[in-house]
N, C-alpha and C positions, 0 to 999 in steps of 0.2 A: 440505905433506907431501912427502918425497923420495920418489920412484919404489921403493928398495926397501920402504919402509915397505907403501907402496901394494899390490906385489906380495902381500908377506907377509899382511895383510888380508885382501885379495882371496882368495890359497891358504885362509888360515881361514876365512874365511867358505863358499866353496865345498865345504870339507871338513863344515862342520859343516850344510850344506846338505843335503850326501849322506847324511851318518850320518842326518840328521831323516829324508830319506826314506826310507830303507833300513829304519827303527824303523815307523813311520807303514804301508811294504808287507808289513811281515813276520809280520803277524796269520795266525795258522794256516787254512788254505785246506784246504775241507773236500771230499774227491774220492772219490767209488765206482769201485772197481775192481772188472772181471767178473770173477763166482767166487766175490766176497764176500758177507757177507750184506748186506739191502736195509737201509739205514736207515729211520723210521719216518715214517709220513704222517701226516701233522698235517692232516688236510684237512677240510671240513664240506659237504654238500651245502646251500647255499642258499636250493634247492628249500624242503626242509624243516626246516631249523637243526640237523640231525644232525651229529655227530663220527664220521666213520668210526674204528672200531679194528682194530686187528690181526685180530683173529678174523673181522672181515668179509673177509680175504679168504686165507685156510685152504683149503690145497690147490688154488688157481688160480695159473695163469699170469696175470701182470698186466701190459698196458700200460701204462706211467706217461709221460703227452707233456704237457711242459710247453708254452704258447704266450701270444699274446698277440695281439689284435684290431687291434694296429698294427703287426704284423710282417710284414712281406711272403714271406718264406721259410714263417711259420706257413701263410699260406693258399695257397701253392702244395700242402704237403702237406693240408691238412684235403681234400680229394675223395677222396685216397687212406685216412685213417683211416675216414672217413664208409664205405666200402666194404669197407674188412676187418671194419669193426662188422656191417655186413650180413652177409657170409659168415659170421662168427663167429655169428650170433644161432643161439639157442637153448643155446648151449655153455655150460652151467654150471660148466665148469672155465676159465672163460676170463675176466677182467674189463678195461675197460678203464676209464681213469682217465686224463680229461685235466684240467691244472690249469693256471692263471689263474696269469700270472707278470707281475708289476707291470702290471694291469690293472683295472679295476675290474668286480667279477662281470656288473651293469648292463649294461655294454660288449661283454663278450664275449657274452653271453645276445644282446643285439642284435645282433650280427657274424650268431650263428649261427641265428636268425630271417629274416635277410638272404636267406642263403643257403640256407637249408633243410638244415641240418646237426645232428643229430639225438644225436650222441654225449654223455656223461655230463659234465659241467662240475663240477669243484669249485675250493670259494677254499682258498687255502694261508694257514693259520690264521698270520698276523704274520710270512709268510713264513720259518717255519721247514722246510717240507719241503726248500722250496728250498734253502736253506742245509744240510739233511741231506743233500742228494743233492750239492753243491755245483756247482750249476745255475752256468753263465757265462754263457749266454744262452737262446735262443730263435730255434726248436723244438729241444728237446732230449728223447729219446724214451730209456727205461729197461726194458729187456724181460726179466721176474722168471720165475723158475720157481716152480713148487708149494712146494718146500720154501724158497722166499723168498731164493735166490740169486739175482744180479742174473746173468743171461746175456749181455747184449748194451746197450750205450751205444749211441746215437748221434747226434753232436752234427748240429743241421743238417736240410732237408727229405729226406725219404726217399721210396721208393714200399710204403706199407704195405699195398697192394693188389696187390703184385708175387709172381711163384709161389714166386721166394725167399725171400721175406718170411714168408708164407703156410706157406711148408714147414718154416722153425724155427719158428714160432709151432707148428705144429699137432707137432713133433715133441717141444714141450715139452708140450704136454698128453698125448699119448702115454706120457711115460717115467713 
């Protein structure tokens, strides 16, 4: 084979290299933006094989933290969720919802056994929430208002026991 032949090849195939993956990355990529409304949870407490719905959580602010029992950024923050659940207890307008992202429920139940960690756990039913919320990793935390607008993303560990934290959380049950 002469060199230019070789070149031209070479160009096509590498062309046709990119277009494959260009096709292959270009599946619609599913993203909440604050302001929006929340998409839907698909979640089941474990506990006791229940499907949470919509109406379970009617007029609350709702934490949504996604994590995972092999994350290391997860357990930096789980002391600080573990303490805003504290502060918050008794608030009936207030729920928190943390959920199991490529973990197995067993797993995480045992992490948080571990550690004496007390917050609500549920599995994301065929990990569809995940995909509604268009989760990219872990810890990624989702902070809803009453009327089910998402308020605040955030990708990454956080301090949810911090008096900033604290003072939008409690400004949304306020409004």
């Amino acid at each position: 084979m002469n060199s230019k032949k070789f070149v031209l090849l070479l160009v096509f195939s590498l062309a046709v290299f990119f277009l494959i993956l260009t096709f292959v990355n270009s599946k619609p990529k599913h993203d909440v933006a604050e302001g929006l409304y929340t998409p839907l949870l698909e979640i089941k407490d474990d506990k006791t094989g229940r499907k949470l719905i919509p109406s379970d959580f009617k007029d609350k602010v709702l934490f949504v933290n996604f994590w995972a029992s092999w994350c290391p950024p997860c357990k930096e923050e789980m002391p600080s969720i573990e303490s805003l659940l504290k502060s918050m207890y008794g608030n009936e307008k207030f729920q928190m919802i943390t959920i199991l992202y490529e973990d197995p429920y067993d797993d995480g139940i045992a992490y948080m056994k571990q550690y004496g960690y007390t917050f609500p756990v549920y599995s994301d039913i065929n990990g569809v929430t995940a995909q509604n919320f268009g989760v990219t990793g872990v810890p990624e935390t989702y902070i809803i208002d009453k009327k089910g607008n998402l308020r605040k993303r955030v990708l990454g560990p956080a301090e949810w026991n911090s008096p900033e934290a604290k003072n939008f959380i409690n400004s949304l049950l306020n409004e």
